[in-house]
N, CA, C and O atoms as a GROMACS GRO file, in nm:
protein
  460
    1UNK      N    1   0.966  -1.535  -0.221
    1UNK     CA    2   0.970  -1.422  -0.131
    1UNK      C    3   0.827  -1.380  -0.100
    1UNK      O    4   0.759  -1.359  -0.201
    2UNK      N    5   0.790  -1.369  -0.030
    2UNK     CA    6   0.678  -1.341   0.098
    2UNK      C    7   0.630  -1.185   0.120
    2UNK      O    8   0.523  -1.126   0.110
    3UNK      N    9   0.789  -1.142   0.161
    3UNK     CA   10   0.797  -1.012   0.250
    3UNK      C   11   0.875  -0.938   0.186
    3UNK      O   12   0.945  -1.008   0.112
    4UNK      N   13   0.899  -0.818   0.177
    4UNK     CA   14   0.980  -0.719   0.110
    4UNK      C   15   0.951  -0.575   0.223
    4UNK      O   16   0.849  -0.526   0.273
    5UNK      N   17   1.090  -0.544   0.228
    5UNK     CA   18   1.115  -0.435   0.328
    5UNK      C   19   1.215  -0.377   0.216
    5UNK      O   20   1.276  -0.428   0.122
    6UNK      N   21   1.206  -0.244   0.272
    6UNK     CA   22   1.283  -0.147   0.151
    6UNK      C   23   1.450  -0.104   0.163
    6UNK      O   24   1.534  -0.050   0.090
    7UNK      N   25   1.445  -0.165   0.308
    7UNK     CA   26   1.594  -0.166   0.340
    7UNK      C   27   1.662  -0.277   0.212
    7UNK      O   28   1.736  -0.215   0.137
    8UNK      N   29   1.657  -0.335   0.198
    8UNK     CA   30   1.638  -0.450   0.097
    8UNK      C   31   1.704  -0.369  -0.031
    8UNK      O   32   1.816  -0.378  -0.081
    9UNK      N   33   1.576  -0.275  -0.068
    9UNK     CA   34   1.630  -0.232  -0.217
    9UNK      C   35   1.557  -0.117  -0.235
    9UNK      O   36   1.439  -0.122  -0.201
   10UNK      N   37   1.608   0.004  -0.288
   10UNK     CA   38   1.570   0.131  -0.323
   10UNK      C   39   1.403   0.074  -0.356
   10UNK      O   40   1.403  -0.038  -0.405
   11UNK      N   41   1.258   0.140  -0.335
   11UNK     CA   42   1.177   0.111  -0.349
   11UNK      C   43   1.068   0.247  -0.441
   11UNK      O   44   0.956   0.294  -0.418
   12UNK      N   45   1.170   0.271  -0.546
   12UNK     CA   46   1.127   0.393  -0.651
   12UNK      C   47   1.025   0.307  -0.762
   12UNK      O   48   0.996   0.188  -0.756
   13UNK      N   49   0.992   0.382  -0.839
   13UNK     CA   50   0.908   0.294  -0.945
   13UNK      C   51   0.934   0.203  -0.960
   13UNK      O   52   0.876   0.100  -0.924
   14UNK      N   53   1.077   0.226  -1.046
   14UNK     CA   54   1.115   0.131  -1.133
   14UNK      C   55   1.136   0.003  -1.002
   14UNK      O   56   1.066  -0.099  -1.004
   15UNK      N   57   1.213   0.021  -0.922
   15UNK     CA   58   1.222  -0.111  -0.798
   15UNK      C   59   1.095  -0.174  -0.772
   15UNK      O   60   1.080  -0.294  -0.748
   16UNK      N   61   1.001  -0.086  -0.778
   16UNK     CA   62   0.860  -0.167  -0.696
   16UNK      C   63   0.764  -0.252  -0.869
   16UNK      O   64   0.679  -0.339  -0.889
   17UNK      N   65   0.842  -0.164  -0.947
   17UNK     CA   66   0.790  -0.264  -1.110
   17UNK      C   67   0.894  -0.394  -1.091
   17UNK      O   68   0.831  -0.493  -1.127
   18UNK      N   69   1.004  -0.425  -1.055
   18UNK     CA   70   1.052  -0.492  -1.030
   18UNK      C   71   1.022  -0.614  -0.934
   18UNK      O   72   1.063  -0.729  -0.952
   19UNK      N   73   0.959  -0.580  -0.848
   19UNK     CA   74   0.930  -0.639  -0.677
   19UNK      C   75   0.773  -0.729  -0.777
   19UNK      O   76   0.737  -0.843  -0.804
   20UNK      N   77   0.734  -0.609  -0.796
   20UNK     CA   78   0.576  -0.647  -0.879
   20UNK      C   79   0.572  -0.761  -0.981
   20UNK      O   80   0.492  -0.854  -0.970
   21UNK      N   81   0.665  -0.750  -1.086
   21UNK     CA   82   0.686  -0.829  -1.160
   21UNK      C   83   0.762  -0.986  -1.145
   21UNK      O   84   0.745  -1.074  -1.228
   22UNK      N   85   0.838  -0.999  -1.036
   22UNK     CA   86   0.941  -1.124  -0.968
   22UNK      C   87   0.883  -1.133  -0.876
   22UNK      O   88   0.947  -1.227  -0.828
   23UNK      N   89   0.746  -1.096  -0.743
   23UNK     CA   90   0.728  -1.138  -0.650
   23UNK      C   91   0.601  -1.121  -0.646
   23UNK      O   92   0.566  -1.037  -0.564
   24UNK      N   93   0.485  -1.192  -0.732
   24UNK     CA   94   0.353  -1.177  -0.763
   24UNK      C   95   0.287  -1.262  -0.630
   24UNK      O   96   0.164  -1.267  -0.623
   25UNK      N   97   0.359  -1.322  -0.536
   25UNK     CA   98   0.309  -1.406  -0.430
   25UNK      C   99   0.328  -1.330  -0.338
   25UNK      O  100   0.285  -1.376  -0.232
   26UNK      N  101   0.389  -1.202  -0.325
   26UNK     CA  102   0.420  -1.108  -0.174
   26UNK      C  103   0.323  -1.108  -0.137
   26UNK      O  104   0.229  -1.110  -0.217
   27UNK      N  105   0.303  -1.106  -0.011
   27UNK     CA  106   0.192  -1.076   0.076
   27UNK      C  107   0.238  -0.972   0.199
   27UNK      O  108   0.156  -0.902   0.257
   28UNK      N  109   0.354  -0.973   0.225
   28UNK     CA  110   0.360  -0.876   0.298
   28UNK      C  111   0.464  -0.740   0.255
   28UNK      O  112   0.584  -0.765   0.252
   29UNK      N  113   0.418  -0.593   0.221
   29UNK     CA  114   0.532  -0.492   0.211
   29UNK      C  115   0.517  -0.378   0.271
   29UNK      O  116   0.416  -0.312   0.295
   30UNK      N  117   0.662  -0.355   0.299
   30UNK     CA  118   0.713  -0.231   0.405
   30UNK      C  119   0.735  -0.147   0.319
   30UNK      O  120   0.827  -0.181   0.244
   31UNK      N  121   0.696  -0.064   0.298
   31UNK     CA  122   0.750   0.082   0.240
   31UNK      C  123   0.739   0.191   0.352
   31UNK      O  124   0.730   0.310   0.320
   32UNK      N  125   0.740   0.161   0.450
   32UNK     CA  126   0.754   0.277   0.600
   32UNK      C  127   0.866   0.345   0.547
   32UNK      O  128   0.969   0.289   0.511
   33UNK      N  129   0.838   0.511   0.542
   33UNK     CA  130   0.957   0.613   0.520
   33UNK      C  131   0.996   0.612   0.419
   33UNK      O  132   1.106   0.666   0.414
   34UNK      N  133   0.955   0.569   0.308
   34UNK     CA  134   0.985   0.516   0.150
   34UNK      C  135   0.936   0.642   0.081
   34UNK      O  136   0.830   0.633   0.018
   35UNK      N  137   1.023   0.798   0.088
   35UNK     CA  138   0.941   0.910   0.025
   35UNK      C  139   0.948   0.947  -0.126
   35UNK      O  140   0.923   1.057  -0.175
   36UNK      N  141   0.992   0.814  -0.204
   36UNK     CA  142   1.010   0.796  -0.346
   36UNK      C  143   0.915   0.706  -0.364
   36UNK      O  144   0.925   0.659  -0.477
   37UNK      N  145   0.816   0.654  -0.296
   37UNK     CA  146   0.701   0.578  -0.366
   37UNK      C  147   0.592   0.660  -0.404
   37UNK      O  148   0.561   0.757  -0.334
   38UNK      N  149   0.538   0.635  -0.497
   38UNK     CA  150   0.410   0.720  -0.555
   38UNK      C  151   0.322   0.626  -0.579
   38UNK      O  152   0.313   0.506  -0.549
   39UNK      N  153   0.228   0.734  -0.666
   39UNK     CA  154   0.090   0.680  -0.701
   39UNK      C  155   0.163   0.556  -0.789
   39UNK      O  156   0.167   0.436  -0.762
   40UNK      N  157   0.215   0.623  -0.894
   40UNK     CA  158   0.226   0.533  -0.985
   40UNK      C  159   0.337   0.410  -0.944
   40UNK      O  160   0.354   0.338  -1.042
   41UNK      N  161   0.405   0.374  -0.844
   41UNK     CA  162   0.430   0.277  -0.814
   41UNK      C  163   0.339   0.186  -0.751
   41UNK      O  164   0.354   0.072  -0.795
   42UNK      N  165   0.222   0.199  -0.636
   42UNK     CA  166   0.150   0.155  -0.555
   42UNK      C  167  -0.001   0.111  -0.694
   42UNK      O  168  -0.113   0.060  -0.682
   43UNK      N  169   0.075   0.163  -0.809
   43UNK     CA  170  -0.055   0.100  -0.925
   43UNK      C  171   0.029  -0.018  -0.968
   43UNK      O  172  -0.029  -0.124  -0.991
   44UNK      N  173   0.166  -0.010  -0.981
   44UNK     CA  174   0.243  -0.144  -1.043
   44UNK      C  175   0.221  -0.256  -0.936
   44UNK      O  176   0.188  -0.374  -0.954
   45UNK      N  177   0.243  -0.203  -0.845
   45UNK     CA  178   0.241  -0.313  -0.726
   45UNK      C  179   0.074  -0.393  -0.699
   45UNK      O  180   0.060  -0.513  -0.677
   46UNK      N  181  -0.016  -0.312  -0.705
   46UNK     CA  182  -0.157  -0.336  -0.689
   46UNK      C  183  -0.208  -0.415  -0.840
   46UNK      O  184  -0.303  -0.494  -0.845
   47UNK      N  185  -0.136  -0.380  -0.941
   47UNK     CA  186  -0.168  -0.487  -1.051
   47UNK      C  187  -0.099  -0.638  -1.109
   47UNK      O  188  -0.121  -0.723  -1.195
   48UNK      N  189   0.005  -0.607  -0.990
   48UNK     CA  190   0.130  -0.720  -0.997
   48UNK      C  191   0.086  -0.776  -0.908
   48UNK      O  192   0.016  -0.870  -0.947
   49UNK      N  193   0.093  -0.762  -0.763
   49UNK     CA  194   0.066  -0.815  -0.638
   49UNK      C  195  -0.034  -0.846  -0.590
   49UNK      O  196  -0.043  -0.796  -0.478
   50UNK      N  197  -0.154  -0.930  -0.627
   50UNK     CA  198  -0.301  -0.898  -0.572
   50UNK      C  199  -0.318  -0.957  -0.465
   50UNK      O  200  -0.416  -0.930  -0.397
   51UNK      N  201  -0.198  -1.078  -0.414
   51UNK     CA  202  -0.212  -1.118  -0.267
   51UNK      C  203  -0.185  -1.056  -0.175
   51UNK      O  204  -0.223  -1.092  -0.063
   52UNK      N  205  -0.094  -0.918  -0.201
   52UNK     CA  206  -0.085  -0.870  -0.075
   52UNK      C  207  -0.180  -0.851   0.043
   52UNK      O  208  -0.298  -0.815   0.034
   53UNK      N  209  -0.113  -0.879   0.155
   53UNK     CA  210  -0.251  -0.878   0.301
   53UNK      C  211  -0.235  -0.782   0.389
   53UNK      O  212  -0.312  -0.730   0.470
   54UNK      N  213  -0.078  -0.759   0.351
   54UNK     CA  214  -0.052  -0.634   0.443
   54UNK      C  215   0.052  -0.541   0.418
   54UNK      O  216   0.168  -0.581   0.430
   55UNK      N  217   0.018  -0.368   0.369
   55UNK     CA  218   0.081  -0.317   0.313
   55UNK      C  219   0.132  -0.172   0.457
   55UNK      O  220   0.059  -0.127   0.546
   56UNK      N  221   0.187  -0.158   0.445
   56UNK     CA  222   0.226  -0.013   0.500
   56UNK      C  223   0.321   0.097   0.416
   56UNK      O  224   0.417   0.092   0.339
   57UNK      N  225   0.241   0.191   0.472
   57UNK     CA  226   0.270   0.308   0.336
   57UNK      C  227   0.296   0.420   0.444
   57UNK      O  228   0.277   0.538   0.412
   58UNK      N  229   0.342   0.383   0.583
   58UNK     CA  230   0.289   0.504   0.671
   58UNK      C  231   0.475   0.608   0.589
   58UNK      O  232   0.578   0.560   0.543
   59UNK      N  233   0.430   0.748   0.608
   59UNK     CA  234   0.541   0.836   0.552
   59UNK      C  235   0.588   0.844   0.515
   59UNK      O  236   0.698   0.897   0.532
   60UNK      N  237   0.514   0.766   0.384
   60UNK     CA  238   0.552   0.773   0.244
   60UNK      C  239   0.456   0.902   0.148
   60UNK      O  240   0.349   0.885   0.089
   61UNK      N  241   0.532   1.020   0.159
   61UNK     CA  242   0.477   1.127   0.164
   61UNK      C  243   0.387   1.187   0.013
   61UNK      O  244   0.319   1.290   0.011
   62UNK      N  245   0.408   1.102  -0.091
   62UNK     CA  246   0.360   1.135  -0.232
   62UNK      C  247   0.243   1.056  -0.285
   62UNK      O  248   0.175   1.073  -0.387
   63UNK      N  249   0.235   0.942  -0.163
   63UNK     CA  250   0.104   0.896  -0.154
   63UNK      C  251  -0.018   0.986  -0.133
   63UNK      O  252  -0.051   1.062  -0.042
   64UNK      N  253  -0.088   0.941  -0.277
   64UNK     CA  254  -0.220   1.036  -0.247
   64UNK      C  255  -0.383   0.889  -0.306
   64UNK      O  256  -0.386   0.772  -0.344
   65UNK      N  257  -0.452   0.963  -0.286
   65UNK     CA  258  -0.566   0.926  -0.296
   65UNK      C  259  -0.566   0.783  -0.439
   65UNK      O  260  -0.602   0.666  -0.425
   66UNK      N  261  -0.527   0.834  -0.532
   66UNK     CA  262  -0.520   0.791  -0.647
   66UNK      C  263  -0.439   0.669  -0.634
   66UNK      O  264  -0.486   0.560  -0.668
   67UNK      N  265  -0.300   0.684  -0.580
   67UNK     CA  266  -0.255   0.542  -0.522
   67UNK      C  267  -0.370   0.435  -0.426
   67UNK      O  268  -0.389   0.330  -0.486
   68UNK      N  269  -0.420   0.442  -0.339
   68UNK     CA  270  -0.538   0.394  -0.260
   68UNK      C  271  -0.608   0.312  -0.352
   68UNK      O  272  -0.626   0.190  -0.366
   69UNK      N  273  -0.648   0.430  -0.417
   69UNK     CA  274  -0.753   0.358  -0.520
   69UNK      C  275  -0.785   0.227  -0.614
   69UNK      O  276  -0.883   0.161  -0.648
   70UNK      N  277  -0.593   0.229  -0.645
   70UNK     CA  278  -0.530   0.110  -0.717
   70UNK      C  279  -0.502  -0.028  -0.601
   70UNK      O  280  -0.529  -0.148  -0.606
   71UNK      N  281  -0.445   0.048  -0.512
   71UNK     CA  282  -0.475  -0.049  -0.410
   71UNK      C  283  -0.562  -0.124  -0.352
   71UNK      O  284  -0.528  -0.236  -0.313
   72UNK      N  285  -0.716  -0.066  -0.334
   72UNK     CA  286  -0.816  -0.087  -0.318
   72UNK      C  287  -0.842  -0.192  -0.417
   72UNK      O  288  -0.860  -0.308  -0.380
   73UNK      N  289  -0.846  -0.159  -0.536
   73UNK     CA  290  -0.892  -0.241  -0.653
   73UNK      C  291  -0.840  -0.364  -0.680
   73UNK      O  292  -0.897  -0.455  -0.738
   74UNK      N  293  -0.667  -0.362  -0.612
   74UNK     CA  294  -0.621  -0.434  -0.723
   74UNK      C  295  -0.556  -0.531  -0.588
   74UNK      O  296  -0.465  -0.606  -0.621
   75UNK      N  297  -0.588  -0.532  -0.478
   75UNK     CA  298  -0.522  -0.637  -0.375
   75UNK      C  299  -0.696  -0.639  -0.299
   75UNK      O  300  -0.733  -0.534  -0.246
   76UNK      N  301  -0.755  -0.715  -0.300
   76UNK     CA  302  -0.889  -0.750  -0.287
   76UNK      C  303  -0.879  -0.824  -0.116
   76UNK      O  304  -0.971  -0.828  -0.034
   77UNK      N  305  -0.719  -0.885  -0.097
   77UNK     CA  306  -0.708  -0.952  -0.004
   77UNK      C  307  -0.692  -0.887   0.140
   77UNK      O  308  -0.712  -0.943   0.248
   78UNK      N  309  -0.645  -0.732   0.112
   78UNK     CA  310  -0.543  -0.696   0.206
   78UNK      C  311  -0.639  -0.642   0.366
   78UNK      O  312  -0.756  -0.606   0.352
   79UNK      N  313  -0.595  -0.642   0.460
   79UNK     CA  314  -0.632  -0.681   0.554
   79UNK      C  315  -0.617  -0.566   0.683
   79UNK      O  316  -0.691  -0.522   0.771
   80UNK      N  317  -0.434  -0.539   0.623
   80UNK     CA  318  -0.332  -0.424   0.717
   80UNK      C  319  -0.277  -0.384   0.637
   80UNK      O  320  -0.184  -0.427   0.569
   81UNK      N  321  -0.368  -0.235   0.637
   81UNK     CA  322  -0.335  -0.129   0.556
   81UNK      C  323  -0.297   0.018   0.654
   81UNK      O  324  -0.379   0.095   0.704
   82UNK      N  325  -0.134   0.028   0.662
   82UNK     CA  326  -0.056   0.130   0.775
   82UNK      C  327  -0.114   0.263   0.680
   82UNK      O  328  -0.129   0.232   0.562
   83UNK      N  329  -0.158   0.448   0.721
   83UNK     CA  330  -0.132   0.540   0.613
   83UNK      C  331  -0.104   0.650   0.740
   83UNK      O  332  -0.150   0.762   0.763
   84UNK      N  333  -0.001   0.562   0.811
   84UNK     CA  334  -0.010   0.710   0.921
   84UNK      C  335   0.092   0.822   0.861
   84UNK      O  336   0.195   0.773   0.814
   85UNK      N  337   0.082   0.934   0.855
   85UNK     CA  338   0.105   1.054   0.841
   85UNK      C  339   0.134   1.061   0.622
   85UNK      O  340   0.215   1.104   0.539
   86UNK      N  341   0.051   1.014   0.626
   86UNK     CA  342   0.062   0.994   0.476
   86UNK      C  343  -0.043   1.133   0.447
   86UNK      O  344  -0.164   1.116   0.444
   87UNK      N  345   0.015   1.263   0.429
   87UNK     CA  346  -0.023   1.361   0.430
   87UNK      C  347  -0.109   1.421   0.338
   87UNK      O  348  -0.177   1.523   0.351
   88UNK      N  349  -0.094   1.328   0.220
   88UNK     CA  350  -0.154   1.374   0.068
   88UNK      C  351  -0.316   1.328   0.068
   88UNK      O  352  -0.415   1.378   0.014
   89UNK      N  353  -0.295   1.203   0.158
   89UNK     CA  354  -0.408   1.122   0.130
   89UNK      C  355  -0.560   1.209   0.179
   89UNK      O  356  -0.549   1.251   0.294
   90UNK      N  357  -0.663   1.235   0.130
   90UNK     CA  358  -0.771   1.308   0.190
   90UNK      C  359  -0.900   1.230   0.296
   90UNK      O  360  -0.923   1.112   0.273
   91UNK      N  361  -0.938   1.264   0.351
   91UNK     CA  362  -1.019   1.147   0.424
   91UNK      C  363  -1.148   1.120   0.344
   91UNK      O  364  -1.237   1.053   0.398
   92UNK      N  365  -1.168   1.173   0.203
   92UNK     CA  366  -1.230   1.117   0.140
   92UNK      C  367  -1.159   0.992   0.077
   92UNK      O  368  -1.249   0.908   0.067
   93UNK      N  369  -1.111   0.970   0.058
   93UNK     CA  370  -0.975   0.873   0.043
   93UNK      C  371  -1.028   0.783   0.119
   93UNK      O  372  -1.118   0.706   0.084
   94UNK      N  373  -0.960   0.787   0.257
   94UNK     CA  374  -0.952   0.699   0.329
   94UNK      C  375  -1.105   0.622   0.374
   94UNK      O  376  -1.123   0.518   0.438
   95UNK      N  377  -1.212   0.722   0.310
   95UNK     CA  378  -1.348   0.650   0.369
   95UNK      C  379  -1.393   0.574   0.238
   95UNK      O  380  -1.484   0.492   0.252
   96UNK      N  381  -1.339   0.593   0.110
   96UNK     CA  382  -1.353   0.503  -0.013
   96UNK      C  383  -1.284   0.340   0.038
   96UNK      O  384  -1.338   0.230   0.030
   97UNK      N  385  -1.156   0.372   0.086
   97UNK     CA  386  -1.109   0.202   0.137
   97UNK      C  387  -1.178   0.149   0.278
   97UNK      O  388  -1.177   0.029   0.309
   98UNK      N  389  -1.248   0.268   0.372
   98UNK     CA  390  -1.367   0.169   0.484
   98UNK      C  391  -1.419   0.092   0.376
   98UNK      O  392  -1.397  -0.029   0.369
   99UNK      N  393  -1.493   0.158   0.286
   99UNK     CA  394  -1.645   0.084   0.210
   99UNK      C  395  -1.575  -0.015   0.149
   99UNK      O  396  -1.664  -0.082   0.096
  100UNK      N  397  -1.456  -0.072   0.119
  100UNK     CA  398  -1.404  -0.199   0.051
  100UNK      C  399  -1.414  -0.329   0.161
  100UNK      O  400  -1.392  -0.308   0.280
  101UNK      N  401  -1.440  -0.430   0.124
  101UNK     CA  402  -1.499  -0.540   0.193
  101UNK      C  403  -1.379  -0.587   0.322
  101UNK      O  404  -1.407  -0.614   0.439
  102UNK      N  405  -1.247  -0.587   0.260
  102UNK     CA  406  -1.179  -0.619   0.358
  102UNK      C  407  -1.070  -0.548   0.450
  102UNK      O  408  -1.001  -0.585   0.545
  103UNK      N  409  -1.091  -0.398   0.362
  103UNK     CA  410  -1.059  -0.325   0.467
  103UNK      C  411  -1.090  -0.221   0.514
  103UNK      O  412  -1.024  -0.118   0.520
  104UNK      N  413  -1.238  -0.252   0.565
  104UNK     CA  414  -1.247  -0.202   0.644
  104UNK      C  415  -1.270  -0.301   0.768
  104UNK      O  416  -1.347  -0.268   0.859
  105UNK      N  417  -1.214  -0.402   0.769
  105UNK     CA  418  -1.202  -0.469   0.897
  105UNK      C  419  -1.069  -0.448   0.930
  105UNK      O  420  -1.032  -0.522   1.021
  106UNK      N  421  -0.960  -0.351   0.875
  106UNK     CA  422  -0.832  -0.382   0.872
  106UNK      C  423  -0.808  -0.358   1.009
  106UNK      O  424  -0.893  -0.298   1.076
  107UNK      N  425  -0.663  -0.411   1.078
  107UNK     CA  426  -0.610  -0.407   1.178
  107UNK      C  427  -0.561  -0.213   1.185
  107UNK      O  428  -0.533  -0.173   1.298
  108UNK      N  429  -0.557  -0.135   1.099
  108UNK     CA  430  -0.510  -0.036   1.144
  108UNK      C  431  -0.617   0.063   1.169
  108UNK      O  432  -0.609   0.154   1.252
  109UNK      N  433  -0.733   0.037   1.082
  109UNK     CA  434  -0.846   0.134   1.150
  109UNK      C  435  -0.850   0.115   1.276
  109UNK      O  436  -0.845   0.210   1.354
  110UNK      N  437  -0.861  -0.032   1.321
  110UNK     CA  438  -0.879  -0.089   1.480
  110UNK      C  439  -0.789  -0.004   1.592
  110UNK      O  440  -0.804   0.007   1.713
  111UNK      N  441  -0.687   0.052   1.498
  111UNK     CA  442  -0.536   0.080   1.554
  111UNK      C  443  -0.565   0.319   1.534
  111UNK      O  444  -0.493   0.411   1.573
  112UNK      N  445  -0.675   0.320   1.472
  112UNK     CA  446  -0.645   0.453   1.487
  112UNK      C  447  -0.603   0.501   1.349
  112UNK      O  448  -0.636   0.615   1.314
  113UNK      N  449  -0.537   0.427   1.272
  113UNK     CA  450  -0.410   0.463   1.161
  113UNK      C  451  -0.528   0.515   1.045
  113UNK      O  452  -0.497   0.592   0.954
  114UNK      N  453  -0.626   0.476   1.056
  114UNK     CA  454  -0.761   0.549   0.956
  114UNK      C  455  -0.766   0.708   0.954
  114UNK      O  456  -0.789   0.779   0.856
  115UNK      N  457  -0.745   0.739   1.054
  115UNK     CA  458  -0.801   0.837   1.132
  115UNK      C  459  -0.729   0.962   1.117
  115UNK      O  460  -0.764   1.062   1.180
   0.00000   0.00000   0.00000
C-alpha cells in the first residue's frame, strides 16, 4: 500500500500507529478533515513512515506546531505538504518547515497553502 485515505479507516492514534507500523512504504496520506489526528499521531506516522512525499493535514484541527516538527524530522522526503486551515499551527511553525531542504520547495507553498 502506497496511499492511505481516511475514508478507508478511522485515522485516530491508535489507526495511524497502525497505518505506521504495516505501511512503512506509504508515500502518499490523506488525512483532509481528519479532526481526531494529533500531534501525537503525526509523531507515529513521521517515525514509521519516512517515505512519505506527500502528506495533507489540511482541517485537521489539533494539529499544532509540535506535530510539524516530527514531520519535518522524520519524513526528510516529503515534497506536498497540504496545512490549509490547520488553525493551531503558528507561522512560526510553518517558517521552521520553509527552512527544511525539501519543503520548502513544496507544491503547496507554490499553491498559497503556507500562507
Amino acid at each position: 500500500m502506497t496511499r492511505y485515505h481516511p475514508l478507508l479507516w478511522s485515522p485516530a492514534a491508535h489507526g495511524l500507529e497502525v497505518v505506521a507500523k504495516g505501511c512503512p512504504q506509504i508515500i502518499d496520506l490523506n488525512l483532509k478533515f481528519c479532526s481526531k489526528v494529533t500531534n501525537v499521531g503525526l509523531q507515529t506516522v513521521a517515525q514509521g513512515c519516512p517515505q512519505i512525499t506527500s502528506l495533507n493535514l489540511s482541517n485537521c484541527s489539533q494539529v499544532t506546531d509540535i506535530g510539524l516538527e516530527a514531520v519535518a524530522d522524520g519524513c526528510a522526503q516529503i515534497a506536498n505538504l497540504n496545512l490549509e486551515d490547520c488553525d493551531k499551527v503558528s507561522a512560526a511553525g510553518k517558517a521552521r518547515l520553509r527552512a527544511a531542504p525539501l519543503v520548502a520547495k513544496s507544491e503547496t507553498e507554490r499553491k498559497g497553502q503556507f500562507e
